[in-house]
C-alpha positions in Angstrom: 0.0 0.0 0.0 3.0 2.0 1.0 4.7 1.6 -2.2 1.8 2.2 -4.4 1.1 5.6 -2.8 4.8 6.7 -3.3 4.7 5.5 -7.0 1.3 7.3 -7.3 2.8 10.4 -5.7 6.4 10.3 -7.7 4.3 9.4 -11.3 2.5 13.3 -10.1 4.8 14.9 -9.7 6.8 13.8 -13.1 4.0 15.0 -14.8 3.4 18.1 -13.1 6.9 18.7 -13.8 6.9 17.9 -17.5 4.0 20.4 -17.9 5.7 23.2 -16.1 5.1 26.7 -17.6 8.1 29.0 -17.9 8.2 32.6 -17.1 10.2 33.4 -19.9 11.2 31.8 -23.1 13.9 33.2 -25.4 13.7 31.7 -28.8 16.1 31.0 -31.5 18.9 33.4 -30.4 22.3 32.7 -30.7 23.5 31.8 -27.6 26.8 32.8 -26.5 28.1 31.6 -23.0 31.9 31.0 -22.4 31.8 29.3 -19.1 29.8 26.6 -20.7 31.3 26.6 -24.2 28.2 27.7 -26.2 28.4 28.9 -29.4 25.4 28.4 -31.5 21.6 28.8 -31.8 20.0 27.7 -28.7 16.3 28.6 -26.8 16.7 30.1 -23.6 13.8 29.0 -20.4 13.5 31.3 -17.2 11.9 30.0 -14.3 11.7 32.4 -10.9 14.4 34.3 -11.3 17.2 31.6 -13.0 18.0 30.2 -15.7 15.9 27.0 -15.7 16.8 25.2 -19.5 19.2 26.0 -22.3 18.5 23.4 -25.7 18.6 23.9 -28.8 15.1 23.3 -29.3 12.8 24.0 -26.1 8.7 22.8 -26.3 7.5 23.9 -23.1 4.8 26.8 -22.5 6.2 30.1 -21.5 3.8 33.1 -20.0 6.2 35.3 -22.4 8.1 33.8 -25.4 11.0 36.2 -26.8 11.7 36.0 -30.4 15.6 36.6 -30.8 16.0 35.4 -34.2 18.9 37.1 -35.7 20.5 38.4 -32.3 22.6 37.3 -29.7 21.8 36.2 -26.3 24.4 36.6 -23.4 24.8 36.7 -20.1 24.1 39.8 -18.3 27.7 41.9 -19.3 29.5 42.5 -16.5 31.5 46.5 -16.1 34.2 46.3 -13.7 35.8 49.8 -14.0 32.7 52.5 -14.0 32.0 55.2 -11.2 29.3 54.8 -9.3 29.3 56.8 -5.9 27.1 58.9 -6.4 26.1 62.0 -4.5 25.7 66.1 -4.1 28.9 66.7 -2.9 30.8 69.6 -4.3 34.6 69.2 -5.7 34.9 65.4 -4.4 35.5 64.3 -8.3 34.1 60.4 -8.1 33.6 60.4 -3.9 30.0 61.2 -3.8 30.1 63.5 -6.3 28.4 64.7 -9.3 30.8 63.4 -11.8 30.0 59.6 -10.8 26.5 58.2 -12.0 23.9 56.2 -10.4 24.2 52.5 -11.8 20.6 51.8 -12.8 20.0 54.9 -15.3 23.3 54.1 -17.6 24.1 50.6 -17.1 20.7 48.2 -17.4 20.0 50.3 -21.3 23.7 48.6 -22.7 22.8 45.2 -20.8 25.1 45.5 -18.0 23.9 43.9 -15.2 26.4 43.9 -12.6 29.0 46.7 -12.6 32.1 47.5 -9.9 32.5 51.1 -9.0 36.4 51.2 -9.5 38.0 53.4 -6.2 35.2 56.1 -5.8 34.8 55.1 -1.6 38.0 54.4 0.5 37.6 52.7 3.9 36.6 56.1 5.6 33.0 56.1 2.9 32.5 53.3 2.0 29.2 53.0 4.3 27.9 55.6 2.3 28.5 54.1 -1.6 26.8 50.6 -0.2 23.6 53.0 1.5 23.5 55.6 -1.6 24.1 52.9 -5.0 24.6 49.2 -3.5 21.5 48.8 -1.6 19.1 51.4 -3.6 20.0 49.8 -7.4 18.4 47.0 -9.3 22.1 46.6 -10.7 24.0 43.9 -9.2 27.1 46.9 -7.9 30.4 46.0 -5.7 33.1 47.8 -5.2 37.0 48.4 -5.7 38.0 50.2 -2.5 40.4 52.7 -2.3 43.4 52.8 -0.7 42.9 56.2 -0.3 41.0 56.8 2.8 38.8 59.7 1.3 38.3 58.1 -1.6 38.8 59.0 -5.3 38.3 63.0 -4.1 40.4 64.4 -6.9 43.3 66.8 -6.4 45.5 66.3 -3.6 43.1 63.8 -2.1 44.4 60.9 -4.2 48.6 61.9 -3.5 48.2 61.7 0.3 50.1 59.1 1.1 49.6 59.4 4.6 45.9 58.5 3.9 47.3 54.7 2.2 46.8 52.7 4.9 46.8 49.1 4.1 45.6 47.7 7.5 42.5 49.8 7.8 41.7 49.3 4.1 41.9 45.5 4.2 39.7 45.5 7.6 36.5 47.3 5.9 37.3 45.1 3.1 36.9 41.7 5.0 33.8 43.2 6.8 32.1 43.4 3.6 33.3 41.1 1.6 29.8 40.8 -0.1 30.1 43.6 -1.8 34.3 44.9 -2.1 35.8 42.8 -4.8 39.1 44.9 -4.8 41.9 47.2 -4.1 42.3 50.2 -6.5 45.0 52.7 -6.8 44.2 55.4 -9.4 46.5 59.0 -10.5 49.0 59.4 -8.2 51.7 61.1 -9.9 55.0 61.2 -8.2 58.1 58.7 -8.8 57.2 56.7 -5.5 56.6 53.6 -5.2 55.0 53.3 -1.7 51.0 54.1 -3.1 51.3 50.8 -5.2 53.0 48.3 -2.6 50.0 49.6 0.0 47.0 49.1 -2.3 49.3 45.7 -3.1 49.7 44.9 0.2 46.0 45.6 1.1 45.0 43.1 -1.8 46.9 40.4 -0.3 45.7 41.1 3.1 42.0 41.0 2.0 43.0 38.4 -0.2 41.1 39.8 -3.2 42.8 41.7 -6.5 44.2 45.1 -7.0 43.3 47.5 -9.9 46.3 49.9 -11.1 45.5 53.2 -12.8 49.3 54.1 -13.0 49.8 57.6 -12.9 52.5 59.8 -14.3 55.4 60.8 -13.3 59.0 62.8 -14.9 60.9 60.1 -15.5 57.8 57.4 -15.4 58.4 54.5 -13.3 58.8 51.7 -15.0 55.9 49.8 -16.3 57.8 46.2 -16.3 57.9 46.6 -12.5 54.9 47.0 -12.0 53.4 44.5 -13.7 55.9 41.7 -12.9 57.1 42.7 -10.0 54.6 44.6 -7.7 51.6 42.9 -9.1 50.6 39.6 -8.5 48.5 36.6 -10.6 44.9 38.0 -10.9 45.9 41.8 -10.2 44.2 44.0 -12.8 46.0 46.8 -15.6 43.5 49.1 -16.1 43.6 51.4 -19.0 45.7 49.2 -21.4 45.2 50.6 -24.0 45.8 54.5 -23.1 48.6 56.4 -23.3 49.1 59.4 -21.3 52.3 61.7 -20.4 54.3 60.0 -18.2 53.5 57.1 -18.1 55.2 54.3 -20.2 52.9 52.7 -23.1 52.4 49.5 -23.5 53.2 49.8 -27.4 56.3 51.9 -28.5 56.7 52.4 -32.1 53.5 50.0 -33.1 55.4 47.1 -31.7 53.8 46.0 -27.6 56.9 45.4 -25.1 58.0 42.3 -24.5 57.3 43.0 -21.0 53.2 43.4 -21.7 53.3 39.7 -23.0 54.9 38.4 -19.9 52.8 40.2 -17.6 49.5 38.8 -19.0 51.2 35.4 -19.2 51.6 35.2 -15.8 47.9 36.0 -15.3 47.8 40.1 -14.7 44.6 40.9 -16.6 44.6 43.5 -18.9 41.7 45.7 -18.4 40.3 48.2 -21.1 38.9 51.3 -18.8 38.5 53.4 -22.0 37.1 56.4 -19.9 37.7 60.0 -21.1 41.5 59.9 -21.4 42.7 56.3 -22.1 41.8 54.7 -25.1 44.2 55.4 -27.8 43.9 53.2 -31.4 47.7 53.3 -31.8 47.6 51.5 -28.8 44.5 49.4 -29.0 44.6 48.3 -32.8 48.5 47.0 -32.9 47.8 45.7 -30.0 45.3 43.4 -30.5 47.0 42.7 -34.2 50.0 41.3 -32.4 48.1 39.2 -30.5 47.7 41.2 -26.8 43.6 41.2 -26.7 42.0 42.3 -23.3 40.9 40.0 -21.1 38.4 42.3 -19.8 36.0 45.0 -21.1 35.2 48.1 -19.1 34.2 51.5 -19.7 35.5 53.7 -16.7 31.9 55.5 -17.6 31.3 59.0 -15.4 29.8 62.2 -16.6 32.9 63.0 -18.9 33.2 59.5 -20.9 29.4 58.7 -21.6 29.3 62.5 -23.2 32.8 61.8 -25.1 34.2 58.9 -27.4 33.6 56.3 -24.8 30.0 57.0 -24.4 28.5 53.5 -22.8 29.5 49.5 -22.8 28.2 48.7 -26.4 30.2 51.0 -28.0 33.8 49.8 -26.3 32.7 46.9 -27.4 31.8 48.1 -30.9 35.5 49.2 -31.3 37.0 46.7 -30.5 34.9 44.1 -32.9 35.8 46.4 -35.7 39.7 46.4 -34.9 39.7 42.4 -35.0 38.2 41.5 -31.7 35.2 38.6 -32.6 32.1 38.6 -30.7 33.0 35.1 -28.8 35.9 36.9 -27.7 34.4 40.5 -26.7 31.6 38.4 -25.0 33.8 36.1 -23.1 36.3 39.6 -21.8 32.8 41.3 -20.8 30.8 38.4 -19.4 32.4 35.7 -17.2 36.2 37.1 -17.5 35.4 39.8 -15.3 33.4 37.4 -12.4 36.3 35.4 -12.2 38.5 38.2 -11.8 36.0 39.4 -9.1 35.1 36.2 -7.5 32.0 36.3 -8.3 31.7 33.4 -10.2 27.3 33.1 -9.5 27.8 35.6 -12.4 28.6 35.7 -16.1 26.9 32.5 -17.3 23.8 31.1 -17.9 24.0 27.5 -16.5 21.2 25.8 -15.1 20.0 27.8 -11.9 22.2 31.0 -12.5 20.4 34.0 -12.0 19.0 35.2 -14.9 21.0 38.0 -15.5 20.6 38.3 -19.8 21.2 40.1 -22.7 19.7 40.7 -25.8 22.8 42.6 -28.8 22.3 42.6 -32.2 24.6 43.6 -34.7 23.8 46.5 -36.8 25.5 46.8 -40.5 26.1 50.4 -41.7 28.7 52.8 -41.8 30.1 54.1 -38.7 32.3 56.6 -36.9 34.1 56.1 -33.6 36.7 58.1 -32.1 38.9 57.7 -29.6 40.4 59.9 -26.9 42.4 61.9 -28.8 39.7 62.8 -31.2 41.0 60.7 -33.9 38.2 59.2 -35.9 37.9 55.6 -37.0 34.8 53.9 -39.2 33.3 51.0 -39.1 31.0 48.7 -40.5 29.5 47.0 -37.4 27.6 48.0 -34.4 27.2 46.5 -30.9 23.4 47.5 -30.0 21.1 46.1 -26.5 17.4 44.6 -27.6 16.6 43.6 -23.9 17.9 43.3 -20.9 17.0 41.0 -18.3 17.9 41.3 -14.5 17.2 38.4 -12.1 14.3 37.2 -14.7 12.6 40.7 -14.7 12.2 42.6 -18.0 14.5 45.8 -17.3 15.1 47.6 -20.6 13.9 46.4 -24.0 14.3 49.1 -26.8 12.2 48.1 -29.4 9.6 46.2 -27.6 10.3 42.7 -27.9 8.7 41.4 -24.8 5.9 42.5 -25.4 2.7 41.2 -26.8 1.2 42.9 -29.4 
């Protein structure tokens, strides 16, 4: 009697199960997804919140079915050099400031989903950045913290190297460790060393990776140090491809240094961070030719890069398709790259109960103008655009209505 009632029961709910209605079903897009090795036309199934089925061919009724013919469907893309913190304070630069930009209105509209504010809170504000953008965003945000104390303040706030302190940096790091994926040092200028062994020193404290925006200095310190010396194995270049005074390029005469190839051999990543000063194409495009491609994608995006060459994730990523990057490659350096490099490895795919952070691009065919930095213009014949964008299974931007019913 027993047994019958438990075959009764287990024949139920196999059949319950089999009709099971999706949430969301993403048709005939093709389906790119580098932790997983996908690379083809697939369907897409979303079940409360995660990714519930990925087959080439999925039958099962969906209370909204997404047609994606002709696009591609990613994970969520994941930023990790914007600025984020916020705020109404006057001459604080990126500290909860009004040069820094709240995650939700510029992020969710290129189909980035998670995004890592890149040094704008030190260990003295952080409380503020996770109260002001972490907790009040849809946007999955964490943080780089600064080994500056204040923050990235501007001015003479980001060359006190009184205000480095490694200890005290590391301690608000481990206490939340939910949110602070890193260590950043960003534009000191002076030819001392002590800024980058502290943020260095803070990383291996907290255990967690440390960003460099190397700043200038008259003779610049060497770059080879740096990167092979200072740094360690999962540390972060950011800004790869700029090239600013003072600082030593990572291409000289069209040809990259020796030195840039050992450094990302040994496993520093080499992070765009295009932002308003630092993308050059006579460093990006012979550097990608001779074979030194980013491993991650960012866009350093504030007030001054969206308005400029830069201007949002899709079109980084449009340059560099167009100066030989593919789009399994630019995917793969924007998608589950950066959450390894983060740690946040629940992010950046879309195996079976992942969250179901997607989105929609599609490739537009025309003719194009970028620029870079410099205001040098380059065209192109392809562009990176977001359809949709899904965050945690919830519709939040779709540009031309493609979730919707008619």
């Amino acid at each position: 009697m027993y047994r019958s009632y438990i075959r009764i029961l287990l024949l139920f709910l196999s059949v319950n199960l089999s009709a099971q209605t999706y949430d969301i079903l993403i048709k005939k897009g093709h389906v790119i997804d580098a932790k997983n090795n996908i690379d083809q036309v697939m369907d897409v199934a979303i079940l409360n919140g995660k990714i519930a089925e990925v087959a080439t061919s999925i039958q099962k009724p969906a209370k909204k079915i997404i047609n994606a013919e002709g696009m591609y469907v990613t994970p969520g893309l994941i930023d990790i050099h914007g600025h984020h913190f916020f705020g109404t304070k006057p001459g604080a630069y990126l500290s909860n400031s009004y040069t820094a930009l709240p995650p939700d209105g510029f992020t969710l509209r290129t189909g980035v989903t998670a995004v890592v504010d890149a040094g704008g809170s030190g260990w003295r504000n952080f409380p503020d950045f996770k109260t002001q953008a972490i907790e009040n965003s849809k946007t999955k945000v964490f943080a780089l913290l600064n080994i500056v104390g204040h923050g990235m303040s501007g001015g003479p706030w980001e060359q006190s190297v009184e205000d480095m302190d490694a200890r005290l940096t590391s301690m608000m790091a481990k206490a939340n460790k939910e949110y602070v994926v890193g260590i950043k040092l960003a534009h000191f200028s002076a030819r001392d060393w002590r800024p980058a062994q502290r943020a260095a020193e803070a990383g291996r404290l907290a255990d967690i990776p440390v960003m460099i925006d190397f700043g200038g200095c008259d003779p610049p310190l060497s770059m080879d140090t740096l990167l092979n010396h200072v740094l360690r194995p999962g540390d972060i270049f950011t800004h790869c491809f700029g090239h600013v005074n003072g600082r030593e390029p990572l291409v000289m005469n069209g040809k990259v240094q020796p030195f840039a190839f050992k450094a990302q051999q040994r496993g520093i990543i080499m992070d765009v961070g295009h932002g308003g000063g630092s993308f050059v194409y006579d460093q990006a495009i012979p550097a990608i030719q001779q074979g030194l491609k980013p491993n991650t994608i960012s866009t350093d995006l504030h007030t001054g890069s969206m308005n400029a060459g830069m201007k949002d994730m899709n079109m980084v990523m449009s340059k560099l398709l167009n100066i030989g990057m593919n789009m399994k490659e630019i995917i793969a350096a924007s998608t589950w790259k950066p959450a390894q490099v983060i740690k946040k490895t629940n992010l950046g795919h879309l195996s079976v109960g992942a969250p179901a952070d997607v989105a929609i691009l599609k490739i537009e065919k025309g003719n194009f103008g970028f620029y870079d930095v410099r205001a040098r213009r380059m065209t192109g014949d392809k562009r990176i655009v977001c359809e949709l964008t899904l965050i945690d299974g919830a519709v939040a931007w779709d540009l031309n209505a493609i979730s919707f019913a008619d």
